[in-house]
Structures are given as structure tokens and as C-alpha cells.
C-alpha positions in Angstrom: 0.0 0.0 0.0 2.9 2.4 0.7 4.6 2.0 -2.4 1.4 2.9 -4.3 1.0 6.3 -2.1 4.5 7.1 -3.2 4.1 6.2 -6.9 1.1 8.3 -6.9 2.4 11.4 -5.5 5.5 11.6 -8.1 5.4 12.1 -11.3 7.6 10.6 -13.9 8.5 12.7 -17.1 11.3 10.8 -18.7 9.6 9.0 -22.0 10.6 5.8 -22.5 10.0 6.0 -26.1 12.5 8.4 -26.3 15.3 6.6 -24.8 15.0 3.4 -26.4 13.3 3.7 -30.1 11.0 1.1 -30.5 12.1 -1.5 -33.1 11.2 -4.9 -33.7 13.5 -8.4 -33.5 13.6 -10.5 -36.3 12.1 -13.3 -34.2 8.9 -11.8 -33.2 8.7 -10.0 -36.9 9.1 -14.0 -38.4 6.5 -15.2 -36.1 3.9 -12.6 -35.8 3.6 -11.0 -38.9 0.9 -8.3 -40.3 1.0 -7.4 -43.8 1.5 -3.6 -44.5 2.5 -3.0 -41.6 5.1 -0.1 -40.8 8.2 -2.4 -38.8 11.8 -1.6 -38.0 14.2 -3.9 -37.6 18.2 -3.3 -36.9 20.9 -6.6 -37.6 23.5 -7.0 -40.0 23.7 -7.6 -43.4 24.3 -11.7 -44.1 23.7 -11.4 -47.7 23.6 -9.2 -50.5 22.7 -9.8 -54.2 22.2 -6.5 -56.8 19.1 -6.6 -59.6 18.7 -4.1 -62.1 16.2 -1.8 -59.8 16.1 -3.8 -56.4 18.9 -4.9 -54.2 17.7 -7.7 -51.9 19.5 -7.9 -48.6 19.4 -10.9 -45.9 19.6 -9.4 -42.8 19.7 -11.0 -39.1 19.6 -9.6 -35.8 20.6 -13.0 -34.1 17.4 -13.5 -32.6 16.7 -16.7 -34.6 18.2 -18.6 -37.1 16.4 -17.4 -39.7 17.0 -13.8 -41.6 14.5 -11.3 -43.0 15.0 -10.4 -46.8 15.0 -7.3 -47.3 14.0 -4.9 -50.5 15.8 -2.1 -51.0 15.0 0.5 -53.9 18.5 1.1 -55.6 18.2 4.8 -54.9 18.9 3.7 -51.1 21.6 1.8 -51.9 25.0 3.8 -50.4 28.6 1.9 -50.8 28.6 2.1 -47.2 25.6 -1.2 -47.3 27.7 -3.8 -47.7 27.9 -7.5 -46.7 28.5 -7.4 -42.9 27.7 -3.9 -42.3 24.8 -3.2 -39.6 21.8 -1.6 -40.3 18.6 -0.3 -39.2 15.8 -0.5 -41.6 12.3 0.4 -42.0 9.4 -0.3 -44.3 6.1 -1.9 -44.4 6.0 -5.9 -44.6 4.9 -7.7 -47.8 4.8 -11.4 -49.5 7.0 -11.9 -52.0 5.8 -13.6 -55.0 6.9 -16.9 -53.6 5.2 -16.1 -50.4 7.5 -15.1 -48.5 7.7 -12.2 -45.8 9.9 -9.3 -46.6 10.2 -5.9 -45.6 10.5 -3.6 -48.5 12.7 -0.6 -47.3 11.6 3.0 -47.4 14.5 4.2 -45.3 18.3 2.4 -45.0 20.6 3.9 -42.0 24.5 2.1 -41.9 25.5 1.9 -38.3 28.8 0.5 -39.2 30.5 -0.3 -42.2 31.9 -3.9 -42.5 34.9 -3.5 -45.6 35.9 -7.5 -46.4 39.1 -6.6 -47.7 40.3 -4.6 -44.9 41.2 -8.3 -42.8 37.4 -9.3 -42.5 37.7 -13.2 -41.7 34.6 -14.3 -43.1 32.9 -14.6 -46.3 29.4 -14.8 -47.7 27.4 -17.7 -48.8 30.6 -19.7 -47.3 30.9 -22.9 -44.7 34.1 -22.0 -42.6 34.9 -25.2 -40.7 34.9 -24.5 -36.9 38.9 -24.3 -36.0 38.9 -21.6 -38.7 36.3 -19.8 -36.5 37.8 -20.3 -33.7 41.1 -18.3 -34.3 38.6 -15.1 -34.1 36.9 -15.3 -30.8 35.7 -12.2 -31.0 34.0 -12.2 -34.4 32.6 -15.8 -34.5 29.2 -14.9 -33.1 28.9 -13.7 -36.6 28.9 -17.3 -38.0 25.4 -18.9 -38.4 27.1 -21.9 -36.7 28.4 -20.1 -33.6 25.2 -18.0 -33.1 23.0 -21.1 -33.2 24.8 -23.1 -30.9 25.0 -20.6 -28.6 21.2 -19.7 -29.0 20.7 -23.5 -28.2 23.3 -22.5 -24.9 20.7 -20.0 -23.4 17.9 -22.1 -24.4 19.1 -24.7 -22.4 19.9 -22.8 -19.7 16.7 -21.6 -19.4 15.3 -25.1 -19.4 17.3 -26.4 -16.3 16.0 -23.3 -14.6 11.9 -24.2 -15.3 12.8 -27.6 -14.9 14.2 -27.1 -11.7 11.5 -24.5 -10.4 8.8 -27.0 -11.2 10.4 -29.6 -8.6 10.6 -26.8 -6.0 14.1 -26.6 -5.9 16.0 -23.4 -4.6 18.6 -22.3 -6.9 22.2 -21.6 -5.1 25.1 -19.6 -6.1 27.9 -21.1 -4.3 30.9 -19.9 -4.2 33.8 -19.3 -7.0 36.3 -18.9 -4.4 37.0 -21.8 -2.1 39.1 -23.3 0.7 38.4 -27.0 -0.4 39.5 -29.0 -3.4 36.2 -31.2 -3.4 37.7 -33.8 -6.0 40.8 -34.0 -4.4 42.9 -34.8 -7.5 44.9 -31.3 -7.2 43.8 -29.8 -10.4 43.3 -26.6 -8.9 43.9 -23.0 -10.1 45.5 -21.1 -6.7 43.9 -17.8 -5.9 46.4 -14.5 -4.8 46.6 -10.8 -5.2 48.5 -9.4 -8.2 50.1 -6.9 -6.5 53.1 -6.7 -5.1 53.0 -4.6 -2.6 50.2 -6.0 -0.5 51.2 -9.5 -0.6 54.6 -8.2 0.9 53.0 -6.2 3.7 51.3 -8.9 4.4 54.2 -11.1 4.7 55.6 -8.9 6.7 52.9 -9.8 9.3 53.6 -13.6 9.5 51.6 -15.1 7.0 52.7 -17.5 4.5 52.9 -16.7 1.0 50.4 -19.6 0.3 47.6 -17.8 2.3 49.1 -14.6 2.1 45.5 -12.5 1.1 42.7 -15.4 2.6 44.5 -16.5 5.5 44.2 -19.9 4.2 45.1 -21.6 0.5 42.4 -20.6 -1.8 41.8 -21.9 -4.9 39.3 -21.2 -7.9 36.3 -24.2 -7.1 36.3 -27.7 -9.1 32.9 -28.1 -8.1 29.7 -26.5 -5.9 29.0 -29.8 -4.2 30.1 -29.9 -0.7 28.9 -26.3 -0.1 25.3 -27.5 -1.6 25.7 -30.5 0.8 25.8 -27.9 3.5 22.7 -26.0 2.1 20.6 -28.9 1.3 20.7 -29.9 5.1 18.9 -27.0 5.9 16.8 -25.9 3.1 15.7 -29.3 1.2 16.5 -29.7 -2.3 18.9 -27.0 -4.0 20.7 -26.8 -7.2 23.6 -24.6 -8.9 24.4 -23.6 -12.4 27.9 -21.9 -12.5 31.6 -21.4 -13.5 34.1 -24.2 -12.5 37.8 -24.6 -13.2 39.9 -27.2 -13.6 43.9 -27.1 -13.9 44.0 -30.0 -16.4 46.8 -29.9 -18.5 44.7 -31.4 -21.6 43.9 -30.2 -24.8 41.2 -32.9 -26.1 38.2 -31.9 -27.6 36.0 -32.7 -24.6 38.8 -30.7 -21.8 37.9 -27.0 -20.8 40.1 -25.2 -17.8 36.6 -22.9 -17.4 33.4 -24.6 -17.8 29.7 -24.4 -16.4 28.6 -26.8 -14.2 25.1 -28.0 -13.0 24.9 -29.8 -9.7 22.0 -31.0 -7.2 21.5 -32.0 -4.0 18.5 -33.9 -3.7 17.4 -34.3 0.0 16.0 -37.4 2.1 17.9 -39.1 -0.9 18.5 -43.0 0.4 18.9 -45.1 -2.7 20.7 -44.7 -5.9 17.5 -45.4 -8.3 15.8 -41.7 -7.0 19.1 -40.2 -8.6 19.2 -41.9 -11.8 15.4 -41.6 -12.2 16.0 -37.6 -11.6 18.9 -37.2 -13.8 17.1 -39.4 -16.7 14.1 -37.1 -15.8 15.6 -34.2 -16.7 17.6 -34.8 -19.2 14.7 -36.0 -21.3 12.8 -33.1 -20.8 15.7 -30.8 -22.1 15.7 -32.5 -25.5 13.0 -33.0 -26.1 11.7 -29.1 -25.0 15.0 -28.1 -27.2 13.4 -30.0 -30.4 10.5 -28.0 -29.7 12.6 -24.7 -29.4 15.4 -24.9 -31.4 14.9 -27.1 -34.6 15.8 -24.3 -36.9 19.3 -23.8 -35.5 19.9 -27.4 -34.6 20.0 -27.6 -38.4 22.3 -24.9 -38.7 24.8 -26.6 -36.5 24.3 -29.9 -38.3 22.1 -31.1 -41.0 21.9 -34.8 -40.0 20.9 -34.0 -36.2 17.9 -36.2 -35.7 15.7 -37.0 -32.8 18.0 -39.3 -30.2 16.1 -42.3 -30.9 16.3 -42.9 -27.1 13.9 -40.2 -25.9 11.3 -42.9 -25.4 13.1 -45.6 -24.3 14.4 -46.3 -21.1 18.1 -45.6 -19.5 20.2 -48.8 -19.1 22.1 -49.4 -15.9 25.0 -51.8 -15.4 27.3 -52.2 -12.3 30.8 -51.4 -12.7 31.6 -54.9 -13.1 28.9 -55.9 -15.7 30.5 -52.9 -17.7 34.0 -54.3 -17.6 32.8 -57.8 -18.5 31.2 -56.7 -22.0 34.6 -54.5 -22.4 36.6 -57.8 -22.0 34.4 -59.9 -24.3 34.6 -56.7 -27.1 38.4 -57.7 -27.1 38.8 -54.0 -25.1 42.3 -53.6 -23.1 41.0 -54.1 -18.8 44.5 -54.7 -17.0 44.1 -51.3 -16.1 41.1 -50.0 -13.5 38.4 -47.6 -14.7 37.2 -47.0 -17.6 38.4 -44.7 -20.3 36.7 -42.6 -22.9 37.1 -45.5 -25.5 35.8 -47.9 -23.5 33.2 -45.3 -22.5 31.9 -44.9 -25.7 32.0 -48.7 -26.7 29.7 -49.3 -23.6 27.3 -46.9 -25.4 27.4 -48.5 -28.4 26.8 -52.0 -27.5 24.1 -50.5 -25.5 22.3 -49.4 -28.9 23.6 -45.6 -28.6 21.0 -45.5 -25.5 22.8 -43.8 -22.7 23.6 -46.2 -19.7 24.1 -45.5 -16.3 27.6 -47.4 -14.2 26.9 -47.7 -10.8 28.3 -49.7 -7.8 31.5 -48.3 -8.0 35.1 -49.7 -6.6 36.1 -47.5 -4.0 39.4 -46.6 -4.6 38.1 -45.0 -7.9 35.6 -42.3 -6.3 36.1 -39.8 -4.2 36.2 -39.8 -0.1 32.5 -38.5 0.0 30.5 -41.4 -1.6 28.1 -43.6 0.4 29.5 -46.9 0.9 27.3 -49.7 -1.4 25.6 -51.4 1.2 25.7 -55.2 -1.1 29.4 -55.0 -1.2 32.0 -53.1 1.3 34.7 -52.7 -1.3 32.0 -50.9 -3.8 30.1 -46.7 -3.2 26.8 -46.1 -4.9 28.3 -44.1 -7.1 27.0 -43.2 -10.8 28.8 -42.1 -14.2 26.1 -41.8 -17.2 27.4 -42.1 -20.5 25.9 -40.5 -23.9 27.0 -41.0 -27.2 29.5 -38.0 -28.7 31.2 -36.9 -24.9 31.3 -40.7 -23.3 30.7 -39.4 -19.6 28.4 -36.9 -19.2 27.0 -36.7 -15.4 28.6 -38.1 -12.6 27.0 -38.5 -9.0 26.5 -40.5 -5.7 24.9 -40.7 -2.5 27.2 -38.8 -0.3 28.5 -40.7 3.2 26.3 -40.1 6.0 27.6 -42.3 8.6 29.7 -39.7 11.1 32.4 -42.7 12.0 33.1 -43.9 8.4 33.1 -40.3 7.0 35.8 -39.5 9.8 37.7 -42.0 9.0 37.6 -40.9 4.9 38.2 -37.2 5.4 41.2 -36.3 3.8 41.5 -32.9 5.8 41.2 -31.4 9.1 40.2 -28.0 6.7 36.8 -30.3 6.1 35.9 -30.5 9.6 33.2 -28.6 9.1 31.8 -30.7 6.5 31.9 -34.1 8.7 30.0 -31.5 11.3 27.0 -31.5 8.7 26.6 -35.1 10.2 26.5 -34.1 13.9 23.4 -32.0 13.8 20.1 -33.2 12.1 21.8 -35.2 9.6 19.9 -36.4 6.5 20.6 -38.8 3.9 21.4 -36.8 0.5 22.4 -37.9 -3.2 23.3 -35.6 -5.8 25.1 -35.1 -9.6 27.1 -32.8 -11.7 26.4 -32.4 -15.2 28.7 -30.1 -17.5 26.8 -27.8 -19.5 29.0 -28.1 -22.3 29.2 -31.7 -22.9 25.6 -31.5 -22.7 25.4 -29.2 -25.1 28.2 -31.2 -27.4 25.2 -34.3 -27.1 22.6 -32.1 -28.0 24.3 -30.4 -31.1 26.6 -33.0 -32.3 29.6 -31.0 -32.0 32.5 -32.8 -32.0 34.5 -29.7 -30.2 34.0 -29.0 -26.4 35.5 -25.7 -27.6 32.9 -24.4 -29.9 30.1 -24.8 -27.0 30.6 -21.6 -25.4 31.6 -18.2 -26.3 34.9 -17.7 -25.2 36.7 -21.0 -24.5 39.7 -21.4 -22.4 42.5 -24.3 -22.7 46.1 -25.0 -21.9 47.8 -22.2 -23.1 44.9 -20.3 -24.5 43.5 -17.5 -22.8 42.5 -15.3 -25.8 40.3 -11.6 -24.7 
């Protein structure tokens, strides 16, 4: 009631209108169309062919995949309209004689020219293979392949969001600076102040040069997990979608040193099958909503994407030692424990490119937090589901909630509040990580970890 008494009593001059001229995306033009009408639209030029009287132009504002042609009376044509060059246009929209929409132009402004043979990387009505792209980080959203797959990107991420709401889970933002190493394999990025000055007067107090700034060693996080642990035993069920780093020196096509990361904690979780029936859940749901969404720049990305032809069947689950039993009878090298990305993806394959879950995992494999399988000692109830195209794509567990055994696993006195989680209204909980980019590598068929997000870092790569 206050608020309205306020709102009432001042009065707003500024015009909206004014500030930020009303114009129309490409998307909405596309979608909800009206004949004669007057419509502005501002993009860039794609495309460019010259007739006698007309110049037809192909322009997109990156909205959707597809581009609204354009007629432009030749008298309007300047040398500044070029391929490349943006543009804000107006006119009324028409049907072309083939029936389709266009807007023919009755005024053509050039924000900025675009002159190919000044260093320009890219060319029109031309398929430049993605390493090409990559060398110009800064341009490549200008690529009908880099724009869809990153359209595809925040579609996703929109999905796990709704998806997420409509369980009634509460979304986190843990932290991108941590005291823990939650994997424990040391593939952490160490965290200090770049200046000189205050790391020395700081030393000068005592402190070691390790924990000079945080007063403890402080690292970029690997993962969210053990900090959602701590919320989900007071809050229920919570999720996080959000930078993680890894100091991996590995250059493959499915290794990132930045990446995004969902994770969940799903509470009152006491048996494996609630995770895997989640995770299959929701991953379901995100292609098939992205099918519905995004057809027109899955095509973009790559003309033989179909329809997984497992959306309607069910996950298949092996135990660790099923999956290294059909490994050994494929003729696959298993002196050595685990299972690799070969053998990862052979596993899919015999399972008729439907993605499989490996659970009931050796111990010595996973990491110190897993639940101990209660069938078998030596085994956690652990999970790895593997896709075809990335081989592993979630990983997850029930987490250890037995105060003794935990103790006995920790491999830190710095973690002693995480073993006190179990002290004080302690709940059984499960959860998984899923990286958005090898999702995203599934869902487009890229082959390239690398051309999932806009600016990818690697070994020795740190380009803008």
C-alpha cells in the first residue's frame, strides 16, 4: 500500500519512447507478422545480391536462425551497405511472390561499415569449418554456426531453470572462491593478489605466502558440491548452475580449464535409483523441449541432427563390473582400472547408442564422499552416465552419512566442518554434476568441447 501512495504522489516525465526507439526483432517480426505494416528492424547484413532496380539484402539480428529479406529500392543503396555492415531499416512488410515475408525498405541507415578486404575473416554464402572460427573469438558470433549453438546454450539454460523451479528446488550460487579441493585430484587453479606490494606487507605480518591474502590456501572451485551439501541440510533440495575450473593440462576436444557446471543435492535421498530416475528425468525433458525450441538452429549446427532415438526408451544401468565384462568380451584392453573414454563410448554403443548408467562403483576410484554400497563393502553407490559423442556426461552419488566412516575418509582437518554436517540433524542426500557443455556437445553433435561456449579457455589459451 505504501509503495502505491509514493508512486502516486511523483510524477515521472522521462519518455521511455525516447530513450530506447521502439524496433522490432527478427524473431517476433518472423513469427507474428501483419502485412503492411510499418516495422523496423536493426541486424546485419548476411547477404547481399544487386538486380537491375532492387537490391535484396538478408539481414539478421541474431534472434533466430532465420533472416528477413529485405527490398531495397536502388536509390537507397549507399557503398557504405555492404555484406556485414549493420543496419537499421524500415518499411512496411509484404509477400514476396513466392510467399515469403519481406520488408521492402523506405528508409536504409549504416550503423557501421563492415569492408571485407580490410582483414574481414569471413565470407558470404561460405561454410568456414569451426577451427577456422575459432582463431577469431571475437567475431565468430557472426557465424550462423556459432550463433545457433549458442542460442541453443541459453535455451538450455533456461530449461534447467523451469525444470528445476517446477520440482521446488531453490537455486544456489555457491561460491567461485573456495578453501576445499572437493575432488581431491589437485587440479586446482591457486587464488592470490596481483600486486606486489600488498602480498609483501602482508608477509611482513607472519603469514605465508600460500595464504598470504585469505589467510588460508584458496583456490578457484572444481565443483559446488560440498557447499550444496551444507545447504541442502537446511533448506531441502537446491541446485547450482555456475563457472568451475579445472587445472587439467589437456587439450582434447571434450577438456575445458573454465566450464559451467550444473549440480543438485536432492534431499531425504536414500537409494541410488531416486538419482538416476531424476537425472534421466531431466535430461529427457531438455531435448525434447530443445526439439521443440530450437529445430531451426539445430539444423544450422548440423544437418543430419535427428531426434535421439532414445527419448522414449528407457536408460540402461550396469554395475561397474557388468561394464567391464562386456569390455573384456569386445576384445577392449582391462588390465588397467576404470574406464576410459574408449571404452566409455563402446559401452554406449553396445548399448544401442541408448545412454547407460555405471553404478556400484570400486572404492578406490571415487572420491572420499561417496556412500558406501551397502551389497558390497569394497564398492560406493556411485553413478557415471554415458551419452554418445562426450562418453561421460554426469557423474553423481549418494554422499556418506555415517559420522564414523566419514571421519575415517576425510582427507582434511580444513573439512571438519563438512563431517560436522553429520552431527546435527543429519539427512541422507544424493546428488550429480552435469557439465553444460558436454551437454550441449550431445545435443548439437559437435565434435569440439571448444565451440560450446563463447569464449573458451584451454592450456595455453586464454584469448580476450
Amino acid at each position: 500500500m505504501w509503495f502505491k501512495q509514493i508512486c502516486t504522489k511523483v510524477k515521472c516525465n522521462i519518455n521511455f519512447n525516447q530513450i530506447h526507439r521502439k524496433y522490432s526483432v527478427i524473431a517476433s517480426v518472423l513469427e507474428k507478422s501483419n502485412i503492411g505494416e510499418l516495422t523496423e528492424v536493426k541486424g546485419w547484413v548476411k547477404n547481399l545480391r544487386v538486380q537491375k532496380d532492387l537490391i535484396f539484402a538478408d539481414v539478421s539480428d541474431g534472434s533466430c536462425a532465420k533472416r528477413l529479406q529485405v527490398v531495397i529500392p536502388k536509390h537507397l543503396k549507399t557503398d557504405d551497405l555492404t555484406y556485414g555492415s549493420s543496419v537499421h531499416i524500415s518499411g512496411k512488410l509484404s509477400k514476396s511472390p513466392r510467399g515469403q515475408l519481406e520488408l521492402t525498405a523506405e528508409n536504409v541507415k549504416v550503423y557501421g561499415k563492415c569492408v571485407v578486404l580490410e582483414g574481414y575473416p569471413f565470407n558470404p554464402r561460405t561454410t568456414h569449418p569451426p577451427e577456422y572460427i575459432r582463431q577469431y573469438l571475437h567475431l565468430r558470433p557472426r557465424t550462423n554456426y556459432m550463433s545457433a549453438i549458442l542460442r541453443v546454450r541459453n535455451t538450455v539454460t533456461n530449461l534447467i531453470h523451469s525444470y528445476f523451479a517446477s520440482k521446488n528446488y531453490i537455486h544456489i550460487h555457491t561460491p567461485i572462491l573456495t578453501s576445499n579441493d572437493c575432488e581431491g585430484a589437485g587440479e586446482v587453479f591457486k587464488v592470490q593478489p596481483d600486486n606486489e606490494a600488498t602480498v609483501k606487507a602482508m608477509m611482513q605480518k607472519g603469514r605465508n605466502e600460500d595464504s598470504v591474502y585469505f589467510g588460508s590456501k584458496t583456490y578457484l572451485t572444481v565443483s559446488g558440491q560440498l557447499h550444496l551439501e551444507a545447504m541442502c541440510r537446511g533448506m531441502g533440495n537446491v541446485y547450482t548452475l555456475g563457472p568451475t575450473f579445472r587445472a587439467e593440462n589437456s587439450r582434447s576436444r571434450l577438456h575445458l580449464s573454465e566450464f559451467y557446471m550444473l549440480e543438485a543435492e536432492i534431499a531425504f535421498c536414500d537409494h541410488i535409483d531416486q538419482l538416476q530416475a531424476f537425472i534421466e528425468d531431466m535430461l529427457k525433458y531438455i531435448f525434447t523441449e530443445i526439439r521443440n525450441k530450437n529445430e531451426s538452429d539445430l539444423f544450422l549446427i548440423d544437418k543430419e541432427n535427428k531426434i535421439p532415438t532414445w527419448l522414449n526408451k528407457d536408460f540402461v544401468t550396469l554395475t561397474y563390473d557388468e561394464a567391464r565384462n562386456i569390455l573384456g568380451k569386445k576384445g577392449l584392453d582391462t588390465t588397467e582400472e576404470g574406464i576410459n573414454k574408449e571404452q566409455e563410448l563402446a559401452l554406449v554403443e553396445y548399448c544401442n547408442g541408448v545412454p547407460v548408467f555405471i553404478v556400484r562403483w570400486p572404492k578406490q576410484l571415487k572420491s572420499f564422499y561417496m556412500k558406501d554400497s551397502p551389497e558390497d563393502s569394497s564398492k560406493v553407490d556411485a553413478l557415471d552416465l554415458l551419452t554418445p559423442v562426450t562418453g561421460e556426461l554426469v557423474g553423481g552419488s549418494l554422499r556418506e552419512d555415517d559420522y564414523e566412516k566419514l571421519k575415517s575418509k576425510l582427507p582434511s582437518e580444513a573439512l571438519n566442518w563438512y563431517l560436522e554436517l553429520r552431527k546435527f540433524g543429519n539427512i541422507p542426500t544424493g546428488g550429480f554434476g552435469l557439465g553444460l557443455e558436454r551437454l550441449l556437445q550431445v545435443l548439437c553433435g559437435v565434435s569440439n568441447i571448444k565451440d560450446t561456449l563463447p569464449f573458451p579457455r584451454w592450456p595455453h589459451n586464454c584469448d580476450m
